[in-house]
TIPASE-34934 format. One line per field, with one value per residue (C-alpha): x, y, z; chain; residue number from 1. Coordinates in Angstrom, 1 decimal. Layout:
BEGIN
x = (X_...) .
y = (Y_...) .
z = (Z_...) .
chaine = (A_...) .
num = (NUM_...) .
This chain:
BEGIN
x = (158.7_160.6_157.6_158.0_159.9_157.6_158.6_158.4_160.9_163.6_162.9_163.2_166.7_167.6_166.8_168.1_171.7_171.4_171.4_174.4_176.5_176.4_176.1_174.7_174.0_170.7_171.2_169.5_165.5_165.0_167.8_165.8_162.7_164.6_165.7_161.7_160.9_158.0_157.5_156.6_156.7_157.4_161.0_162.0_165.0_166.7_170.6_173.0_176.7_178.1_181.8_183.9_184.8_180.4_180.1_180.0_177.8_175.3_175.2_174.8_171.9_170.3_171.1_168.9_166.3_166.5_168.4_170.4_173.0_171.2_173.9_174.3_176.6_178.1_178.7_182.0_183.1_182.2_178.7_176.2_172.6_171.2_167.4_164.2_164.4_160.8_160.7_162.8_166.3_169.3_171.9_175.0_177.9_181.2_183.2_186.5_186.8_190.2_191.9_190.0_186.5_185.9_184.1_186.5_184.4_186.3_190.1_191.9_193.1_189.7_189.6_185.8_184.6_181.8_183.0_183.1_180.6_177.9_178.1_176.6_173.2_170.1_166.4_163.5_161.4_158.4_159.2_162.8_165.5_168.4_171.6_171.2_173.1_173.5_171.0_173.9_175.5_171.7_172.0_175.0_174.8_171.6_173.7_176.1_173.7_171.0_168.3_165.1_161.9_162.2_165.5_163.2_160.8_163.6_165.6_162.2_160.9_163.8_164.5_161.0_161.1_164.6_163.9_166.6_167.0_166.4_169.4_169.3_169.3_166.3_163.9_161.1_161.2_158.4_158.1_154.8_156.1_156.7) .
y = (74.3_76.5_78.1_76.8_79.4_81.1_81.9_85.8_85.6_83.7_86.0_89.7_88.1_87.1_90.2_92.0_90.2_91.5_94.8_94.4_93.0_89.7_87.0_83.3_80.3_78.5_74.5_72.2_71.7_75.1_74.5_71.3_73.6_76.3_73.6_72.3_75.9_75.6_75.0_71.0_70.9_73.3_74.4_75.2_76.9_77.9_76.5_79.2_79.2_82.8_83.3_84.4_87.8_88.4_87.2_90.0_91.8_88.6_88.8_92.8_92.1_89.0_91.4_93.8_91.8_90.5_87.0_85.9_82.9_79.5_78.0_74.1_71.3_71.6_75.2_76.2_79.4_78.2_76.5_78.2_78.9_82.3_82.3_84.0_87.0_86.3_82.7_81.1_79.4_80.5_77.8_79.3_77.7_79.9_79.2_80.6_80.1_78.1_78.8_75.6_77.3_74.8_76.3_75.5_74.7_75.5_74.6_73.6_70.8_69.2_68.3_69.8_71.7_72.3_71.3_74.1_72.8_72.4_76.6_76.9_76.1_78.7_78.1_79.9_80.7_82.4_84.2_85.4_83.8_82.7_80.8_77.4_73.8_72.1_68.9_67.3_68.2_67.8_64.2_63.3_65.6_63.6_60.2_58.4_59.6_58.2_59.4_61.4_61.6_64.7_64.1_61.3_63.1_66.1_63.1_61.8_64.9_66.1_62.6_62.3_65.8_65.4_62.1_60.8_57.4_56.8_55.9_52.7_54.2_55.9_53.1_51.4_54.6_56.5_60.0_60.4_61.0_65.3) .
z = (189.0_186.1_183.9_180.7_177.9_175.6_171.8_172.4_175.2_173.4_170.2_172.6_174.2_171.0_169.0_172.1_172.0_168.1_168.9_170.9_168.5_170.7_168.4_169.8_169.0_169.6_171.0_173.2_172.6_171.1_168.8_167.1_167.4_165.2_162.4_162.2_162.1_164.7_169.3_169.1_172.8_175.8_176.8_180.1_179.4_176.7_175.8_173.9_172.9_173.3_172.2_175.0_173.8_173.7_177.4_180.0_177.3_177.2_181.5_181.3_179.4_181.5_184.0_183.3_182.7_185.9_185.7_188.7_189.2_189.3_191.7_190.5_191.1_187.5_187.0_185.7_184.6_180.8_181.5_184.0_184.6_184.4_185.7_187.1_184.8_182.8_185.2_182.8_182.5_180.1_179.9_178.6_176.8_176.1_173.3_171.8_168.0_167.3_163.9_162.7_163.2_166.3_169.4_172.6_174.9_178.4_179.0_175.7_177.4_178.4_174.5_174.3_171.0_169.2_165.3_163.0_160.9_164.5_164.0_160.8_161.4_161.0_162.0_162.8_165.8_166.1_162.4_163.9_161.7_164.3_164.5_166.0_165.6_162.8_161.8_161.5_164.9_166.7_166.0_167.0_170.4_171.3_171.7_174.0_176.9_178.5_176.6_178.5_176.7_175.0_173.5_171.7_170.7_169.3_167.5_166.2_165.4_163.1_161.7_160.6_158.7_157.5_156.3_158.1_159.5_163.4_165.2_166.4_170.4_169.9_167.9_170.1_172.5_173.6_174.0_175.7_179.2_178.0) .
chaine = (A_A_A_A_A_A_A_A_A_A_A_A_A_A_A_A_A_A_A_A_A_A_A_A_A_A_A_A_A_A_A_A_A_A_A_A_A_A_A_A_A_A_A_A_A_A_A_A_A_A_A_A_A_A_A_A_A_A_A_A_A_A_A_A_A_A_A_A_A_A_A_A_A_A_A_A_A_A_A_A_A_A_A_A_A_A_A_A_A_A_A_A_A_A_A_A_A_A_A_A_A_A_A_A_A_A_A_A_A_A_A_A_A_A_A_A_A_A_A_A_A_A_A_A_A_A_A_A_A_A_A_A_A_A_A_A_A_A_A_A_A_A_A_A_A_A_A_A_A_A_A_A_A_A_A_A_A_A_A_A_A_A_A_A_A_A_A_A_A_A_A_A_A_A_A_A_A_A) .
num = (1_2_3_4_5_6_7_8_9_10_11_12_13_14_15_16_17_18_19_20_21_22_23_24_25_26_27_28_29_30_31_32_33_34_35_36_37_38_39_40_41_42_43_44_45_46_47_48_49_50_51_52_53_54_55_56_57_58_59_60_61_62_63_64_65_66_67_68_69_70_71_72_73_74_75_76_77_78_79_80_81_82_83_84_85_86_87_88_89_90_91_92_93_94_95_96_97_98_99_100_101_102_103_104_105_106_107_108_109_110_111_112_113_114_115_116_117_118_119_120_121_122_123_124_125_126_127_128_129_130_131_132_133_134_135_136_137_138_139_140_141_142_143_144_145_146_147_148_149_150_151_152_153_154_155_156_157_158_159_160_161_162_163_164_165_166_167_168_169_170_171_172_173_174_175_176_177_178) .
């Protein structure tokens, strides 16, 4: 079993990337944790979008923290698993900013981008402003799937502090199951 990701250790990788001129891009469960500006439930990994350009500078740095290859079925040279550094998972998403201010995510012609607007997001955790996903993009990631109990209780979580109405998906689920 994957430990779960504490705060601190997102915040030093994050702070660390900083230094480095490596800009990211928080998404996934911590993402929505960033927007409510607090942990509501444990995170076994983390999920970033690094633009191209910042990558071998991101893996130097997992690197050196100790991070190895977490072989999977799905890896591809623009969506891989780093792991074991501090026992956790870093789920990395490369990008290359089109004119537009989309994120192409892998080949152009796969048709996959993270909208402009999904790059504009800021949060906090544990005190440490960051760049996450957009509310707006959060929502609208979390559909078309079939939906695991803690992407309810993420939806719920920001639609109940957003004041935003439940999409219709997500209404009579339960997230107790995290």
């Amino acid at each position: 079993m994957i430990p779960d990701m504490p705060a601190k250790t997102l915040v030093d990788l994050y702070r660390g990337l900083e230094d480095r001129a490596v800009k990211i891009w928080i998404d996934g469960g911590w993402g929505v944790d960033a927007l409510l500006g607090e942990q509501t439930r444990p995170h076994d990994d983390v999920d970033i979008v690094v633009q191209e350009k910042d990558l071998a500078a991101l893996v130097a740095l997992l690197i050196e923290q100790g991070y190895r290859d977490v072989p999977r079925d799905d890896t591809r040279p623009w969506n891989f698993v780093l792991g074991g550094g501090r026992g956790c998972e870093v789920d990395i998403h490369v990008i290359r900013i089109a004119e537009n201010g989309d994120g192409i995510y892998g080949p152009a012609e796969n048709g996959e981008a993270y909208p402009a607007y999904a790059l504009t997001g800021t949060g906090t955790i544990d005190g440490q402003q960051v760049r996450c996903m957009t509310l707006g993009y959060q929502i609208v990631s979390h559909r078309g799937y079939e939906l695991r109990d803690k992407d309810v209780h993420d939806i719920r979580n920001l639609c109940e502090r957003f004041d935003l109405a439940l999409p219709e998906e997500y209404r009579g689920r339960s997230d107790t199951d995290l």
